[in-house]
C-alpha positions as CSV (number, residue, x, y, z in Angstrom):
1,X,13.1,-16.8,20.8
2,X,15.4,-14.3,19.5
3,X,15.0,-11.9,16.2
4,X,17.2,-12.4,13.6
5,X,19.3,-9.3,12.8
6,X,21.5,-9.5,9.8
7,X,25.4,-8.1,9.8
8,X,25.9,-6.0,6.6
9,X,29.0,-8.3,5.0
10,X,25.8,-11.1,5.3
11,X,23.8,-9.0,3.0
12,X,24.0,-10.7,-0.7
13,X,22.9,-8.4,-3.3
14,X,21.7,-9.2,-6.7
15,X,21.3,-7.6,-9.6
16,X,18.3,-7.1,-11.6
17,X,17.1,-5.9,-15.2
18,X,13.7,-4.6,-15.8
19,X,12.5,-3.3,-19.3
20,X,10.4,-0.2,-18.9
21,X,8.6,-0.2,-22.6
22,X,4.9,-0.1,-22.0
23,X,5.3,-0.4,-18.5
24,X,3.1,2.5,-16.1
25,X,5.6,4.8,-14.3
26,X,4.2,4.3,-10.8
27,X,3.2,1.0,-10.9
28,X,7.3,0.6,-12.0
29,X,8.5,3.0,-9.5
30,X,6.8,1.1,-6.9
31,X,8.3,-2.6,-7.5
32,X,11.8,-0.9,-8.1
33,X,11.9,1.0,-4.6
34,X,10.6,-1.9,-3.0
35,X,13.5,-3.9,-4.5
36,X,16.0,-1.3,-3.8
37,X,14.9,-1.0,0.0
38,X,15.2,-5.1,0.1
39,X,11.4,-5.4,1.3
40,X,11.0,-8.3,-0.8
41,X,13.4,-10.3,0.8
42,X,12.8,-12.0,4.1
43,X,15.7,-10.8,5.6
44,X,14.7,-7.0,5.2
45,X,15.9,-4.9,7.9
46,X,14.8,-1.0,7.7
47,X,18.5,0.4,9.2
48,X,20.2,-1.5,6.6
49,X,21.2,-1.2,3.3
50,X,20.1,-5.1,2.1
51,X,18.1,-4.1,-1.2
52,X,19.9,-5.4,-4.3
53,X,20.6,-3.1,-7.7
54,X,18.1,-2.6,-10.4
55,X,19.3,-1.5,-13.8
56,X,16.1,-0.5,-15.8
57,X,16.2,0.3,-19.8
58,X,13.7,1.7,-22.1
59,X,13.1,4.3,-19.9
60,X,12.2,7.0,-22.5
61,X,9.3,4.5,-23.4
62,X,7.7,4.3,-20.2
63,X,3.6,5.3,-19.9
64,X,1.6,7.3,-18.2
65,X,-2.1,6.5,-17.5
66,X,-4.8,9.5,-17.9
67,X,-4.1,12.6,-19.3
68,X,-0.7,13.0,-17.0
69,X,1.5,12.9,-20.5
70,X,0.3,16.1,-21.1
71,X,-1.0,17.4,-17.7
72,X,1.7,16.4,-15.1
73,X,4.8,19.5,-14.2
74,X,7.8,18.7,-12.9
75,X,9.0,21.8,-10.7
76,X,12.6,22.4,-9.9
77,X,13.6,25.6,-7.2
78,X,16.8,26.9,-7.0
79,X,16.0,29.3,-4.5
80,X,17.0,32.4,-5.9
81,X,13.4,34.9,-6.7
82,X,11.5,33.8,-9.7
83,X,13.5,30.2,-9.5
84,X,11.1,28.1,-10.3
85,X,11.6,25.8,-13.2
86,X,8.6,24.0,-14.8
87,X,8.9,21.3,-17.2
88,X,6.4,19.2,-18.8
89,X,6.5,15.2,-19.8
90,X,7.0,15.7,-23.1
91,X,9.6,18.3,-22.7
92,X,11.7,15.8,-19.8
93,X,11.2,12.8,-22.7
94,X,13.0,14.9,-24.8
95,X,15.8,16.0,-23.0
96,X,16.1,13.2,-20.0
97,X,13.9,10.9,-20.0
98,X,16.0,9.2,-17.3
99,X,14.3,11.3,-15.2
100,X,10.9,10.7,-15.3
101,X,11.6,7.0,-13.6
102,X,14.4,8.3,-11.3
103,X,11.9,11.0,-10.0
104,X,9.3,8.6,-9.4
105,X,11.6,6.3,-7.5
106,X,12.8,9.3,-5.2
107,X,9.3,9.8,-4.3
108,X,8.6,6.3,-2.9
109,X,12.7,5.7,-0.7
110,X,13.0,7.1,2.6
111,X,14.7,10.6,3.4
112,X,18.3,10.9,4.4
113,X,21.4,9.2,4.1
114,X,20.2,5.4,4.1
115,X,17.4,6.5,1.1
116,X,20.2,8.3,-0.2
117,X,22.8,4.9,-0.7
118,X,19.9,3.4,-1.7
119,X,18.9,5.2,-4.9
120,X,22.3,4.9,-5.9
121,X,22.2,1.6,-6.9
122,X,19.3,2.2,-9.5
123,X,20.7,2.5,-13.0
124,X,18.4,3.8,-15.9
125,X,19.5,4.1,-19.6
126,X,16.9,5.3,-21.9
127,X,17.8,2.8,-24.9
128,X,17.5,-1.1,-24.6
129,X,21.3,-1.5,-23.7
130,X,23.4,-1.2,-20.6
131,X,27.0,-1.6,-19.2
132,X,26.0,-3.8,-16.6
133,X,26.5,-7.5,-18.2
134,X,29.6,-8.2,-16.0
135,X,27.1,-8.4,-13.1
136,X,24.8,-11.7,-15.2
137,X,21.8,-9.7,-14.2
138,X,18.4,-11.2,-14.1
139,X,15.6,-10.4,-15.7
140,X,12.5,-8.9,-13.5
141,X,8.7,-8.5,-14.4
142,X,7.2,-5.2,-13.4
């Protein structure tokens, strides 16, 4: 019996909408990189690039669990002495709040290039709207 390898023009990809209001941020980041990675398919193959795209809106009204919303740091280096950035939740909802999902997605895909292709086909808007209706995306529960 032989395994079954997919080619990558046999990879379909779908899209996918997700509505992050009232949703936790790592129980979120979690389905979305599994969905990006294609592990929820059974044709998953971990040196390709078969996960489909997953546009997610409402991302400014995401939730944290605990006392993270007013606990939790981002830190950003640049390298340089005295580089180091710190910014809180509140402050990154204010500013990009974009950023609090696409961090949390980062976290959870792999390391290099294939990682890198992957999280490129996560879109996040921080309103209820998005560009993406050509695509007849379909809805997904977190």
């Amino acid at each position: 019996m032989n395994t079954y390898l997919p080619k990558q023009e046999d990879i379909e990809q779908k899209w996918w909408v997700v509505d992050a209001e009232n949703a936790t941020v790592g129980r979120l980041a979690t389905r979305i990189a599994e969905i990006l990675r294609g592990k929820n398919k059974v044709t998953y193959t971990p040196h390709l690039d078969c996960g489909d795209y997953v546009i997610v809106v409402n991302a400014e009204k995401a939730a944290f669990t605990g006392r993270k919303e007013t606990r939790k740091v981002y830190q950003d280096y640049s390298g340089y002495m005295g580089g180091l950035k710190e910014t809180r939740v509140a402050e990154m909802r204010q500013h990009a709040p974009e950023q609090i999902i696409r961090r949390a997605v980062w976290g959870m895909m792999p390391k290099g290039r294939l990682g890198r292709k992957q999280v490129q086909k996560l879109k996040i808007y921080a309103g209820p709207d998005h560009p993406h209706e050509a695509q007849k995306p379909e809805q997904l529960q977190p």
